[in-house]
Residue frames relative to the residue before (quaternion, step in Angstrom):
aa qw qx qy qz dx dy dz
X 1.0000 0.0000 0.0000 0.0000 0.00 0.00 0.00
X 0.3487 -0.6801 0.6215 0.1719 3.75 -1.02 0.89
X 0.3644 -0.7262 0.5802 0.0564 3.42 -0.34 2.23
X 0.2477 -0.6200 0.7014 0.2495 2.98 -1.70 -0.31
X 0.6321 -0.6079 0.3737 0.3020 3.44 -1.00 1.17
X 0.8981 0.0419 -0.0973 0.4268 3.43 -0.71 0.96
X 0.5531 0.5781 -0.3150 0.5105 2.97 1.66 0.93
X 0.4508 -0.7590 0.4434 0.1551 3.96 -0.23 1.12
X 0.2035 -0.7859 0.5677 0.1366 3.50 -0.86 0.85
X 0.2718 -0.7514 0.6012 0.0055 3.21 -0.15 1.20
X 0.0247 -0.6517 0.7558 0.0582 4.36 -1.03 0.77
X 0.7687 -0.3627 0.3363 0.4055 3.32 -2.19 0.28
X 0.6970 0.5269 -0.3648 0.3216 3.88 0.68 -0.60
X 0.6740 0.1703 -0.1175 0.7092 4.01 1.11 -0.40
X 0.3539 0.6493 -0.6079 0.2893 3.50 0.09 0.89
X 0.5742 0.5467 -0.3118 0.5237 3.41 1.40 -0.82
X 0.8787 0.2091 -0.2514 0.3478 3.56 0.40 -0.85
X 0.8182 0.1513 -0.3866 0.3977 3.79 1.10 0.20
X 0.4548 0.4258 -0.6764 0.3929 3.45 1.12 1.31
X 0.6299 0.5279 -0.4114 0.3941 4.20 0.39 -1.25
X 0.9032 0.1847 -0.2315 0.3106 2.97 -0.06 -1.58
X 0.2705 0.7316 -0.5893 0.2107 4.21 1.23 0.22
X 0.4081 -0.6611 0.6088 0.1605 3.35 -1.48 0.96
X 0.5744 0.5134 -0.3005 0.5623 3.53 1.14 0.32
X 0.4558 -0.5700 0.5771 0.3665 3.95 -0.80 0.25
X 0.1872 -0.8121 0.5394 0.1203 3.69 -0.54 0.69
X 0.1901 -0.7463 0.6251 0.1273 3.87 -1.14 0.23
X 0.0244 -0.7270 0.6852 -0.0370 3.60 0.10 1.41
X 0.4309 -0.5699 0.6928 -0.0976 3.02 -1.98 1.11
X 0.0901 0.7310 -0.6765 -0.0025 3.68 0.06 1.26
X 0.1779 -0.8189 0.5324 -0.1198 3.40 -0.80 1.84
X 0.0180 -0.8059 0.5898 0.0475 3.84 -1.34 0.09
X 0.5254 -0.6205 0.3804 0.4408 3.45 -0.55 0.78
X 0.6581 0.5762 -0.2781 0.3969 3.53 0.86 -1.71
X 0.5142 0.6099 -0.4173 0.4353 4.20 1.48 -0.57
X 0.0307 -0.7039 0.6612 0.2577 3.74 -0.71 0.83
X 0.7992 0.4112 -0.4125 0.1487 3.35 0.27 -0.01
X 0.3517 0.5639 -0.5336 0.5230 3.41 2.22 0.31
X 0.4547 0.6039 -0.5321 0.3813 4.29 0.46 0.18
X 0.8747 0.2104 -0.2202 0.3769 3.28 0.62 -0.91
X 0.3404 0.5851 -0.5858 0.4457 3.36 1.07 0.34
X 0.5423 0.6095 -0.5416 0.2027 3.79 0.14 -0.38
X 0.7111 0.3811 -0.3666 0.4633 3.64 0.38 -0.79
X 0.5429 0.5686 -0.4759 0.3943 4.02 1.08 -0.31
X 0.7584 0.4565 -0.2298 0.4046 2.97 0.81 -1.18
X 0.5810 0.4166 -0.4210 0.5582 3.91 0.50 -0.45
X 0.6768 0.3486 -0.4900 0.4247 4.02 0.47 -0.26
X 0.6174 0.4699 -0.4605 0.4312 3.82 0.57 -0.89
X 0.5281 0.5665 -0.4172 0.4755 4.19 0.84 -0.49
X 0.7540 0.5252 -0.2844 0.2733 3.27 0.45 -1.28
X 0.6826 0.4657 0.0246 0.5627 2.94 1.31 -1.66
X 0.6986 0.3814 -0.2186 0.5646 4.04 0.83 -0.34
X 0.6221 0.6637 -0.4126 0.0478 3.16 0.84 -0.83
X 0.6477 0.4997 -0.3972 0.4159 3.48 1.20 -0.44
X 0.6537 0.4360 -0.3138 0.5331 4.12 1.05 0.29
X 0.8470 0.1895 0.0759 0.4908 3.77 1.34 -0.65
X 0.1845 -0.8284 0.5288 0.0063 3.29 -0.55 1.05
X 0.0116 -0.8156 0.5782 0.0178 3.34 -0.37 1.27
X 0.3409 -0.7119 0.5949 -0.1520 3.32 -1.23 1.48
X 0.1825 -0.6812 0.7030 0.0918 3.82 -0.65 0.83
X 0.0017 -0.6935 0.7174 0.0661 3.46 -1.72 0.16
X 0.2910 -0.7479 0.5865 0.1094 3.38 -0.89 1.01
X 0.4464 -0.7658 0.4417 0.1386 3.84 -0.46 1.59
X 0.7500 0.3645 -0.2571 0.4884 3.45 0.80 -1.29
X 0.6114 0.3799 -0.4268 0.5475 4.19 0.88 0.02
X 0.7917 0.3519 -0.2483 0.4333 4.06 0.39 -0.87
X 0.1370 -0.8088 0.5707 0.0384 4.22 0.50 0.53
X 0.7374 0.4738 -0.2971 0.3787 3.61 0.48 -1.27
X 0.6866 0.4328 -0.2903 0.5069 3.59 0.92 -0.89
X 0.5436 0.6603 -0.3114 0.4141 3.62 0.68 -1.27
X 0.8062 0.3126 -0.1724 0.4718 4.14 0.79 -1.03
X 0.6004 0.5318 -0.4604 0.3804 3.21 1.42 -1.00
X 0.6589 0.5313 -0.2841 0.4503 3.85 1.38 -0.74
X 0.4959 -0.7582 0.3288 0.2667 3.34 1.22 -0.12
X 0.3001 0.8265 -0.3428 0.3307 3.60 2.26 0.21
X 0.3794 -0.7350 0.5105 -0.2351 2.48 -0.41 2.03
X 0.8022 0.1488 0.0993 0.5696 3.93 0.20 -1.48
X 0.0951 -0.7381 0.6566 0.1226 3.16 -1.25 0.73
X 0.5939 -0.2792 -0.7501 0.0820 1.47 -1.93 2.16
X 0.0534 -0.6312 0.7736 0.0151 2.87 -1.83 0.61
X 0.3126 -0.7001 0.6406 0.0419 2.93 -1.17 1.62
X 0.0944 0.7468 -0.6560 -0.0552 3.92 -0.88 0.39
X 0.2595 -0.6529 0.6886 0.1794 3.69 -1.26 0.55
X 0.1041 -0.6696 0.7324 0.0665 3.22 -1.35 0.82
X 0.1730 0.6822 -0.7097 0.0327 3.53 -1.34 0.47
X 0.8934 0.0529 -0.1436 0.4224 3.52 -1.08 1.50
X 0.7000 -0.4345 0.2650 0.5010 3.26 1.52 1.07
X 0.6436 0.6444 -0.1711 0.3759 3.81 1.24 0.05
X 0.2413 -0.6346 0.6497 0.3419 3.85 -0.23 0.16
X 0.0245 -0.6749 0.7345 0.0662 3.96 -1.07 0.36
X 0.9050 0.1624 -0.0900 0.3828 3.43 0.45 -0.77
X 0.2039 0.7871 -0.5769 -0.0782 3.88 -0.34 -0.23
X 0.0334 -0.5965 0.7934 -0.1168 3.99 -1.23 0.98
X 0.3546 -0.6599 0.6617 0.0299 2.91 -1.64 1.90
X 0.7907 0.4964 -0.0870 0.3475 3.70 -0.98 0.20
X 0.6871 -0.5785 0.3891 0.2047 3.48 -0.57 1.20
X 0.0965 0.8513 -0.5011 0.1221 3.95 -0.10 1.03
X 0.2777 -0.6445 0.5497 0.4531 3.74 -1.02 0.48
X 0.5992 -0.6496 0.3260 0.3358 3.04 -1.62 0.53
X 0.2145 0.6382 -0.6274 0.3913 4.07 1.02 0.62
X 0.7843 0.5076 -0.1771 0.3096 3.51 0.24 -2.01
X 0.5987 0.5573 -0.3269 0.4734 3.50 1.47 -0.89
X 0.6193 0.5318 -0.3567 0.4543 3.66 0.64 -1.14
X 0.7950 0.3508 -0.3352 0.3641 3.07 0.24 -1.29
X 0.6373 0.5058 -0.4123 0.4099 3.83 0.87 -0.43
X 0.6238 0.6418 -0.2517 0.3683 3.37 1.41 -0.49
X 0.4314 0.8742 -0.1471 0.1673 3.36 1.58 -0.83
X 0.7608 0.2678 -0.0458 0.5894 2.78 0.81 -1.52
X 0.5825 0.5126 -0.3398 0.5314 4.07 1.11 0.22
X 0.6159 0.4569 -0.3019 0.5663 3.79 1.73 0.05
């Protein structure tokens, strides 16, 4: 999978403990190599890490290596951005986004 920089890859086997149980609201990235547009979310995403990181943890999953998590969430399209906070989905937004449009959709879940 093609990471983003300062962004964790999280698989079905620790998804439980550093998306559920994070003491931070988290932003997981369900991603695929074959996804051009989860390609260009990389640079959004290593800035929204850079810049968020002390309110938000952003986290990438790869769909076609992690199956069990990918259905229990029902992830369907790639990308799909979900926020977890306190073991919870709060948020989910299908589709490739500049990163102005993320913050602001992110706001009120921070």
């Amino acid at each position: 999978m093609i990471r983003a920089a300062g962004v964790t890859e999280v698989t079905d086997a620790d998804f439980g403990t550093e998306v559920l149980d994070a003491p931070l609201p988290v932003l997981v990235e369900f991603t695929a190599d074959w996804c051009p547009p989860c390609r260009q979310m990389g640079p959004v995403l290593t800035a929204l890490a850079a810049e968020e990181g002390e309110r938000l943890k952003v986290v990438q999953l790869d769909v076609d290596t992690n199956p069990l998590t990918t259905n229990a969430y029902k992830v369907l399209s790639m990308p799909t951005f979900m926020v977890f906070r306190d073991g919870e989905p709060v948020r989910s937004m299908v589709g490739a986004r500049p990163k102005r449009r993320l913050l602001e959709e992110l706001t009120d879940v921070l």
